[in-house]
N, CA, C and O of each residue as an XYZ file, in Angstrom:
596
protein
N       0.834     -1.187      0.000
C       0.000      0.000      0.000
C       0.878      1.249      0.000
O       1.845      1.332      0.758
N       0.505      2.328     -0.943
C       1.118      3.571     -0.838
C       0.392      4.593      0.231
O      -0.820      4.809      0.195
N       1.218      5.150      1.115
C       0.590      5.833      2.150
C       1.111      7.421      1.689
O       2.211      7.704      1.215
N       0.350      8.047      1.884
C       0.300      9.555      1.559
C      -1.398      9.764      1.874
O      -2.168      8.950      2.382
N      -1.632     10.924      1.463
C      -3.406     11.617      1.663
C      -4.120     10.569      0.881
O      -5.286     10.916      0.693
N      -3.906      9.693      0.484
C      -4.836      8.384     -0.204
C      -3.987      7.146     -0.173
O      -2.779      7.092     -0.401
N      -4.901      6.028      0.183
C      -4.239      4.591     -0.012
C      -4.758      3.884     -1.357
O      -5.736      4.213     -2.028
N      -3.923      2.906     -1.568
C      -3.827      2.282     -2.982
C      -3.917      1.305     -2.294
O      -3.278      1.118     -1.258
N      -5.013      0.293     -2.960
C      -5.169     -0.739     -2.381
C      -5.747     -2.017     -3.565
O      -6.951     -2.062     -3.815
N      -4.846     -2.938     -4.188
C      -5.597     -4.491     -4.641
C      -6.712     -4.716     -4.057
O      -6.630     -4.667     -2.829
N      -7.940     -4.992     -4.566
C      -9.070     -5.909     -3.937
C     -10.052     -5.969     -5.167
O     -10.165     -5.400     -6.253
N     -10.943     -7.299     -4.185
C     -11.961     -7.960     -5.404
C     -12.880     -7.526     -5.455
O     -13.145     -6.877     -4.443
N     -14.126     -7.535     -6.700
C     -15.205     -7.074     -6.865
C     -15.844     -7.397     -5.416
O     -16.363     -6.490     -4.765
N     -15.793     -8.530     -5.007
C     -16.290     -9.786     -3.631
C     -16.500     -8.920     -2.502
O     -17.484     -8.939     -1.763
N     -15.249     -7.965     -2.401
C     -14.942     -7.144     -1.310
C     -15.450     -6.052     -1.207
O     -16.249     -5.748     -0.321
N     -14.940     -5.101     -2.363
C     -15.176     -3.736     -2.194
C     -16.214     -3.684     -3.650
O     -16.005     -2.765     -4.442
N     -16.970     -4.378     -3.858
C     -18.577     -3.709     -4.599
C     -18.464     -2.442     -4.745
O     -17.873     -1.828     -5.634
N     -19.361     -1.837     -3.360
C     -19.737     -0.806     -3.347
C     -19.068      0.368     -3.441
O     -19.702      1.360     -3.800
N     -17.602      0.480     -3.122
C     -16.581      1.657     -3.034
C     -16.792      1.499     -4.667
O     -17.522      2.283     -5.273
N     -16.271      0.697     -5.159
C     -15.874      0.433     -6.597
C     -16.812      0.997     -7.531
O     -16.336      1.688     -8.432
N     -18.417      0.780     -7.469
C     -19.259      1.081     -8.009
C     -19.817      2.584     -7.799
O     -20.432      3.253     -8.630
N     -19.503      2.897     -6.670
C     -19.796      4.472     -6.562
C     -18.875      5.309     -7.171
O     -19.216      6.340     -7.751
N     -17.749      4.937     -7.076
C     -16.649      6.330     -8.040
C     -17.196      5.925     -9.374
O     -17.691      6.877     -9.977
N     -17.251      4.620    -10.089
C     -17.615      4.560    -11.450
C     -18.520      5.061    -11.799
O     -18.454      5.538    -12.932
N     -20.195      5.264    -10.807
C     -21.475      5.842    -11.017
C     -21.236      6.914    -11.232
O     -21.536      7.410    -12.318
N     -20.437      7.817     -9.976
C     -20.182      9.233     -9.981
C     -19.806      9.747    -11.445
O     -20.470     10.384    -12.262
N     -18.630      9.293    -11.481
C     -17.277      9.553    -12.869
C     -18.160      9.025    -14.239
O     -18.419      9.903    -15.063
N     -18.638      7.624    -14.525
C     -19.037      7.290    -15.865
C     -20.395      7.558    -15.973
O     -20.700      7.777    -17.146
N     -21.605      7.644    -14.969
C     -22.921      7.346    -15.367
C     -23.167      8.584    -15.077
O     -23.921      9.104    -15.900
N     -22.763      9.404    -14.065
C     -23.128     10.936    -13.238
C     -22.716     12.439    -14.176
O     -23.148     13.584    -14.311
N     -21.585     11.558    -14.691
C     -20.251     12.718    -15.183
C     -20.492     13.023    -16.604
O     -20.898     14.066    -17.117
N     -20.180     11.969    -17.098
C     -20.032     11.488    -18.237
C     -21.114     10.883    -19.398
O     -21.051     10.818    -20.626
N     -22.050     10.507    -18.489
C     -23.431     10.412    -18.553
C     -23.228      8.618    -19.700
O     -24.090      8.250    -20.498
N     -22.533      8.214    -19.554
C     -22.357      6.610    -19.760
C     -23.531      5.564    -19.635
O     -23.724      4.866    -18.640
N     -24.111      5.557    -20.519
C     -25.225      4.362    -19.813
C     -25.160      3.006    -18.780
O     -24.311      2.115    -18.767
N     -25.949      3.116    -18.216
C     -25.350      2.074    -17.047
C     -25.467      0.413    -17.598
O     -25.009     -0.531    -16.955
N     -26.058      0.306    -18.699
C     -26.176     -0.884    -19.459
C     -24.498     -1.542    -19.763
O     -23.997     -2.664    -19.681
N     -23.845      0.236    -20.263
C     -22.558     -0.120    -20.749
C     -21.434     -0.114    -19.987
O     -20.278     -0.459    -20.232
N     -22.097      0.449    -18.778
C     -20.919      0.555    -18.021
C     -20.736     -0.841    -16.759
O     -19.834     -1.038    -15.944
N     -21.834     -1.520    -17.007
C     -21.683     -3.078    -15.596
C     -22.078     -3.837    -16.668
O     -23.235     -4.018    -17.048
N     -20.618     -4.466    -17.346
C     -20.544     -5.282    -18.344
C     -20.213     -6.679    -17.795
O     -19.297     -7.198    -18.432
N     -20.630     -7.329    -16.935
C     -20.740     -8.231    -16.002
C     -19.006     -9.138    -15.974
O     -18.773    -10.329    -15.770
N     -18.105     -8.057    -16.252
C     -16.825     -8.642    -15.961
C     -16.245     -8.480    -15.125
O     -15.199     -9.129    -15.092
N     -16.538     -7.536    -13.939
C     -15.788     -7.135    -12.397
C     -15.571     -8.147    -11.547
O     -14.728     -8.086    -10.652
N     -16.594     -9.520    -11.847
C     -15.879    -10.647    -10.599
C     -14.872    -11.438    -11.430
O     -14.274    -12.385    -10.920
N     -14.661    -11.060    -12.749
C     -13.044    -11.652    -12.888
C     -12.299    -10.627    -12.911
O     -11.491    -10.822    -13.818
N     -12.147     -9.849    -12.531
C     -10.887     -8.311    -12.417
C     -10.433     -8.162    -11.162
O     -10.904     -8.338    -10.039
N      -9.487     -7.824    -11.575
C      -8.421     -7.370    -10.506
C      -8.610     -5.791    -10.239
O      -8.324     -4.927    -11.067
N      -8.993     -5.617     -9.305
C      -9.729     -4.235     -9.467
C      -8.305     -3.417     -8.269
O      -7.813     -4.161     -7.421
N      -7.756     -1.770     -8.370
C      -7.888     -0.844     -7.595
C      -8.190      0.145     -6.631
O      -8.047      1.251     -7.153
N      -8.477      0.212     -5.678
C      -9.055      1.042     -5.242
C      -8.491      2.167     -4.082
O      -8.038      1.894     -2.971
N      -8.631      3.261     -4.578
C      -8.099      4.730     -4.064
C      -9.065      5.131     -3.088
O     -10.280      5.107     -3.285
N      -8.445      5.542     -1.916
C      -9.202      5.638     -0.671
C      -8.642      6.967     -0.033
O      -7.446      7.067      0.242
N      -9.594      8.041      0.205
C      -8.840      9.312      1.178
C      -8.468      8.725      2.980
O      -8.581      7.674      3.612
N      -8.010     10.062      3.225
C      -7.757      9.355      4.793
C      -8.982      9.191      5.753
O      -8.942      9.103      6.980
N     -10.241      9.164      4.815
C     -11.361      9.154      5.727
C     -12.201      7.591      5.429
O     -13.281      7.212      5.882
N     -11.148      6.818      4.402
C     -11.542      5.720      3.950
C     -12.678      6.154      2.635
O     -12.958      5.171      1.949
N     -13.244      7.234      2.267
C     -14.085      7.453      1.121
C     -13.443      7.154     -0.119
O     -12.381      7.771     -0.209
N     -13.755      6.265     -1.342
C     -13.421      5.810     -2.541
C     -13.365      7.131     -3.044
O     -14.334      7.886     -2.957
N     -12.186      7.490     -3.616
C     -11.824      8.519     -4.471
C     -11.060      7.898     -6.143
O     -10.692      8.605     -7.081
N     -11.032      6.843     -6.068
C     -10.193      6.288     -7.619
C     -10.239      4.497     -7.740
O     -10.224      3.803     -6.724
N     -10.294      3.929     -9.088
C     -10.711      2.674     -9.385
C      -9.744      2.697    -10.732
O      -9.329      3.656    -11.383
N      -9.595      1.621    -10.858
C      -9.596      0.815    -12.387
C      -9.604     -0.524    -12.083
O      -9.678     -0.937    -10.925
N      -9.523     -1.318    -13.179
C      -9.132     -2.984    -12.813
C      -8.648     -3.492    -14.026
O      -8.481     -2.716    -14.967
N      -8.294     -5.190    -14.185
C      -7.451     -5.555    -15.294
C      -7.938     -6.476    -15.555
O      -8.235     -7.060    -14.512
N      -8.293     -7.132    -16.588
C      -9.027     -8.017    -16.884
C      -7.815     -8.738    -17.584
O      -6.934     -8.084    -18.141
N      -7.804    -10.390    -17.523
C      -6.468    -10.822    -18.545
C      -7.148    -12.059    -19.361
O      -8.027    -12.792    -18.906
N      -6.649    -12.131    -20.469
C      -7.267    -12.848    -21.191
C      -6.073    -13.788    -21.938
O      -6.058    -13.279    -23.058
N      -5.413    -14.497    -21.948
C      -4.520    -15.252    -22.409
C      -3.399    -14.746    -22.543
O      -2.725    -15.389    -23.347
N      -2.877    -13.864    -22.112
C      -1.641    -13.433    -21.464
C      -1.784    -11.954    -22.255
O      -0.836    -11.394    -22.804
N      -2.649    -11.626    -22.222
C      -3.387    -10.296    -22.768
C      -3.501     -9.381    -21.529
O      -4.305    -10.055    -20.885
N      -3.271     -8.416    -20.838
C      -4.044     -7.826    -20.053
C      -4.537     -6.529    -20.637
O      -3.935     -5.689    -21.306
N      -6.092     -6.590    -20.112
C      -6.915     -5.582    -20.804
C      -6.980     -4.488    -19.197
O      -7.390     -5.014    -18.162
N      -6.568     -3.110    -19.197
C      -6.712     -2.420    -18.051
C      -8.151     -1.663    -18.755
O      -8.229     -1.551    -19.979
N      -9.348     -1.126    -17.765
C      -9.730     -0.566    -17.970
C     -11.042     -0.184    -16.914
O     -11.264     -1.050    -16.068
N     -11.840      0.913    -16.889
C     -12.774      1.414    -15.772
C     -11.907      2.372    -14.950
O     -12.251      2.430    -13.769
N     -10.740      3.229    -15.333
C     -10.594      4.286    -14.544
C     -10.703      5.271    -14.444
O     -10.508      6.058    -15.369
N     -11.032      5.579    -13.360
C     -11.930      6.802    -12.962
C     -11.294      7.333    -11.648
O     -10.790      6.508    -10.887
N     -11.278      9.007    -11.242
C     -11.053      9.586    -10.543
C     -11.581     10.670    -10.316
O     -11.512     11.641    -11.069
N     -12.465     10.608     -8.720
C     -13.380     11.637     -8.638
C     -13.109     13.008     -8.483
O     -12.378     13.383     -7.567
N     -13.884     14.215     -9.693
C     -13.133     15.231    -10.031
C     -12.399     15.515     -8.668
O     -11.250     15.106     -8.839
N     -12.497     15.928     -7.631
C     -11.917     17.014     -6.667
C     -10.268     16.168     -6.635
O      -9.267     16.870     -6.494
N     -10.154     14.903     -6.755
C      -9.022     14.227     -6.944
C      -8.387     14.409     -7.585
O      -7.192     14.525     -7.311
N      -8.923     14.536     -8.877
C      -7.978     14.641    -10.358
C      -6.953     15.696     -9.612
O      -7.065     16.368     -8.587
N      -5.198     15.431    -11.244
C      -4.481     16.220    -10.630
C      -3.519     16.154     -9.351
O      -2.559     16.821     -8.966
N      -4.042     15.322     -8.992
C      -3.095     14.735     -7.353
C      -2.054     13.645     -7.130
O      -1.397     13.363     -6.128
N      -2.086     13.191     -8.174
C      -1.847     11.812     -9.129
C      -2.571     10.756     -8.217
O      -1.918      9.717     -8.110
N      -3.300     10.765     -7.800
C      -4.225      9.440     -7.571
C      -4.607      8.881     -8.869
O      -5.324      7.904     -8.652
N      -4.461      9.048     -9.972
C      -4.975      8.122    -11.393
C      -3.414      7.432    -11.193
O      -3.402      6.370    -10.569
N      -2.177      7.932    -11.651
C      -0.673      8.160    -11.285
C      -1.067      6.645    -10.480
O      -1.338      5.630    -11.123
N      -1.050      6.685     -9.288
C      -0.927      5.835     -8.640
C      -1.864      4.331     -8.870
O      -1.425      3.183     -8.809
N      -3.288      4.778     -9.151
C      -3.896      3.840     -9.293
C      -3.410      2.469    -10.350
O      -3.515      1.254    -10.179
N      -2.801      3.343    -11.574
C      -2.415      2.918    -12.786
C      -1.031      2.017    -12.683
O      -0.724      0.956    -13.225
N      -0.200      3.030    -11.602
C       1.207      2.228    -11.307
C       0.910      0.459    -10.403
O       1.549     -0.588    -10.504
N      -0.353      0.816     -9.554
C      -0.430     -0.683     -9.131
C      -1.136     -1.542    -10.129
O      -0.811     -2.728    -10.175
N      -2.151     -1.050    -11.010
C      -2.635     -2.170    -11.954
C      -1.121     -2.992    -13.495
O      -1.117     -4.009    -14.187
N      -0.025     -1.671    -13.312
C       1.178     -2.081    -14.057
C       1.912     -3.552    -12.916
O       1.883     -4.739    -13.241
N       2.297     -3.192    -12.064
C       2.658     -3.791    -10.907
C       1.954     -5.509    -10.651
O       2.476     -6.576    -10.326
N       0.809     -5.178    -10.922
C       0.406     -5.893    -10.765
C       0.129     -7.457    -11.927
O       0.181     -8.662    -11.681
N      -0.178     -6.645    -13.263
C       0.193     -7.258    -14.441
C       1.373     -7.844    -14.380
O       1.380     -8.975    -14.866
N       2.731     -7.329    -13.797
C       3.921     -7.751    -14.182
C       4.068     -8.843    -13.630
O       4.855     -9.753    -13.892
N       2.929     -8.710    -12.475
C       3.411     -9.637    -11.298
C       2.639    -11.063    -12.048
O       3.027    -12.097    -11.503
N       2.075    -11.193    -12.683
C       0.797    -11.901    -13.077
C       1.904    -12.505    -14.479
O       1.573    -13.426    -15.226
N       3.163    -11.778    -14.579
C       3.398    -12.450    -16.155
C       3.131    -11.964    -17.364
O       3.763    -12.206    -18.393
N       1.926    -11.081    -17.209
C       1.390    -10.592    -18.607
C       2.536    -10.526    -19.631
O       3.539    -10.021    -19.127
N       2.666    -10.833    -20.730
C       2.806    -10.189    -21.869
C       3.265     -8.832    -22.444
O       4.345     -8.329    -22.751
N       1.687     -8.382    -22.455
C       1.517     -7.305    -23.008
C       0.028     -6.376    -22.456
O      -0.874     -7.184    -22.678
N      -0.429     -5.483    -22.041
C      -1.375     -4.950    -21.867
C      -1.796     -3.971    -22.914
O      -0.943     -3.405    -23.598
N      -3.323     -3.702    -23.101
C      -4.450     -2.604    -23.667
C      -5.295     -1.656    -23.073
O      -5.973     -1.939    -22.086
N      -5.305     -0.572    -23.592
C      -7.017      0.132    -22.930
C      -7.122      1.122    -23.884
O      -6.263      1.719    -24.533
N      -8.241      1.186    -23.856
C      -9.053      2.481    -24.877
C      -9.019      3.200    -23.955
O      -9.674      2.944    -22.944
N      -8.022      4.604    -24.088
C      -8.029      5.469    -23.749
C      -9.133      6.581    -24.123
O      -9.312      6.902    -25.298
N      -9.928      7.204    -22.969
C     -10.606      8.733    -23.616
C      -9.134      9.794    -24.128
O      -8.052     10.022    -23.586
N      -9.837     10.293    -25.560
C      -8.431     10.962    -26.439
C      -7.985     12.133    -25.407
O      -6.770     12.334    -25.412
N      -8.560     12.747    -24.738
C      -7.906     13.807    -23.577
C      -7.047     13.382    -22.770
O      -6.155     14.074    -22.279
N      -7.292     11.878    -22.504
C      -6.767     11.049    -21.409
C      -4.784     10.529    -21.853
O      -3.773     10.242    -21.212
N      -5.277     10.706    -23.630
C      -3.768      9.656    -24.027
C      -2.944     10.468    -23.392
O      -2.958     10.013    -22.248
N      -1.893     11.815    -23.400
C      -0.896     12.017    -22.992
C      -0.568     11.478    -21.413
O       0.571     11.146    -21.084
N      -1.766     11.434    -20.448
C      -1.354     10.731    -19.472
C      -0.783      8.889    -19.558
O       0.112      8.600    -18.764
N      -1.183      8.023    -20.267
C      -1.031      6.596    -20.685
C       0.215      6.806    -21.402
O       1.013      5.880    -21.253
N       0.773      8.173    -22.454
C       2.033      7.602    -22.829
C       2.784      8.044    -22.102
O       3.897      7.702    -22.502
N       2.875      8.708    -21.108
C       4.045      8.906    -19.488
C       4.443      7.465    -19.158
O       5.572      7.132    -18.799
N       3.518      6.739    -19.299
C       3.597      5.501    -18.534
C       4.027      4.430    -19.829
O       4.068      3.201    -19.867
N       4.241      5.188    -20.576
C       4.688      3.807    -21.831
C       3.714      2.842    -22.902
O       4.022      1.910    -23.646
N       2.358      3.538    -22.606
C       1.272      3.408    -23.706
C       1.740      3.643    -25.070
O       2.397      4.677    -25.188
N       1.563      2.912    -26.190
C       1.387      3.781    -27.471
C       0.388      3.446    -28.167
O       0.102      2.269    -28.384
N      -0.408      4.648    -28.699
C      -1.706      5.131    -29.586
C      -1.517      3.518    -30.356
O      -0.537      2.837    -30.657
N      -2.738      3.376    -30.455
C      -2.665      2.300    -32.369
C      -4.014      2.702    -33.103
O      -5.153      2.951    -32.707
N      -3.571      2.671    -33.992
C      -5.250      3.036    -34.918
C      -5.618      4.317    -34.800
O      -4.888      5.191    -34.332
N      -6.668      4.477    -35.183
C      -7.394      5.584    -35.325
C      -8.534      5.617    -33.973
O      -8.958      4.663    -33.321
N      -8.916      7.462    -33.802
C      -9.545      7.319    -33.128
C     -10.815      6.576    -33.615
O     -11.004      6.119    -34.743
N     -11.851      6.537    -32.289
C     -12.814      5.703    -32.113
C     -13.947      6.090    -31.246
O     -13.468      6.810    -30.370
N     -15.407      5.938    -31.044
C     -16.454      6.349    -30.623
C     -16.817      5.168    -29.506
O     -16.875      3.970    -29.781
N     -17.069      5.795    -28.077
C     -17.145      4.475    -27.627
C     -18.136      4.958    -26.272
O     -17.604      5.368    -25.240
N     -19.508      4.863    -26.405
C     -20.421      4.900    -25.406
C     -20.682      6.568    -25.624
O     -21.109      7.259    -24.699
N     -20.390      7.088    -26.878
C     -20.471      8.925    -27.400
C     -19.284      9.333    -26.844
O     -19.512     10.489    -26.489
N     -17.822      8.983    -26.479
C     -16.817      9.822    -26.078
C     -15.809      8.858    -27.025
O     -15.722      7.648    -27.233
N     -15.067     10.112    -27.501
C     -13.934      9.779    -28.391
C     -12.589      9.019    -27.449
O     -12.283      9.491    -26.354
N     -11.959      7.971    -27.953
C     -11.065      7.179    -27.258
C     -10.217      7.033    -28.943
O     -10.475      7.474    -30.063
N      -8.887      5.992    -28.235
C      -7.817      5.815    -28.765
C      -7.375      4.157    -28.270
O      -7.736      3.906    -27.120
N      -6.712      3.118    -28.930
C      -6.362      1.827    -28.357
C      -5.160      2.436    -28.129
O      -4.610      3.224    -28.899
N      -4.714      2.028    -26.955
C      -3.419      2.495    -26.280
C      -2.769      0.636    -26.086
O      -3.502     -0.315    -25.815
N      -1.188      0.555    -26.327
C      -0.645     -0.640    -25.625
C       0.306     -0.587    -25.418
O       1.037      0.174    -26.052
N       0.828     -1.484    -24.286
C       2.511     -1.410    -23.829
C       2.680     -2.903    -23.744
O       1.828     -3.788    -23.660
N       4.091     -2.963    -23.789
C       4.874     -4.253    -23.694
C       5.067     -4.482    -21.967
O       5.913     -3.616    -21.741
N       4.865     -4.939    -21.038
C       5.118     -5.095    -20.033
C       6.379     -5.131    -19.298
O       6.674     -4.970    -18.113
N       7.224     -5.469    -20.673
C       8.623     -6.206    -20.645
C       9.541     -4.895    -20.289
O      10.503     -5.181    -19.576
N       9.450     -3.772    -20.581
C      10.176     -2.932    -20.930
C      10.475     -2.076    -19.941
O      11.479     -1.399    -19.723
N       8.703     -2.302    -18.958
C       8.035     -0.790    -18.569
C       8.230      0.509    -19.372
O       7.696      1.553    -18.996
């Protein structure tokens, strides 16, 4: 766990549901206005999920990793606005890398929102393809080699 004004914390859909599902409501269905059809795509009890916590224990940040044959797919992150900026995404992102590596992966993916790419290539993302339309917000396929960081 990283200790500073928020903890970073591994855990399962099993566990933390509800933290998990409220930053995503807030951020994708509240924010962003995401349909909730598209956004609980019934894959969270196989993910390896994130979760960003202030010092009052309130969910402030999520993602998770889904792996698929030595594929890892990162994706669902979200950080509630007053957070953004703090690097709580920063952090969230460094344990779902961490965590992939730890797992073996390959290689990882995520459709980045296109505002979002310059943060993913800090971390060693690169663009592929063209952009793309995905739930009405423009994204990008982002991927890294694991191998390299």
């Amino acid at each position: 766990m990283i200790e500073t004004d928020f903890t970073i914390r591994i855990v399962s859909w099993q566990e933390a549901a509800a933290q998990l599902s409220a930053v995503r409501r807030t951020v994708f269905i509240e924010e962003q206005h995401v349909p909730e059809k598209l956004e609980w795509d019934g894959e969270d009890d196989a993910a390896i999920h994130v979760l960003a916590s202030d010092d009052r224990a309130n969910p402030i940040g999520t993602a998770r990793l889904l792996m698929h044959d030595g594929l890892g797919h990162i994706g669902r992150m979200a950080v509630i606005k007053e957070w953004r900026g703090k690097r709580v995404g920063s952090a969230v992102l460094h344990a779902l890398l961490q965590a992939a590596q730890a797992r073996g992966l390959a290689s990882l993916f995520l459709n980045a929102q296109t505002y979002a790419v310059p943060f993913y290539e800090r971390f060693g993302f690169v663009r592929e393809g063209e952009e793309f339309m995905d739930a009405g917000i423009p994204h990008y396929r982002m991927e890294k080699s694991t191998l390299g960081r």
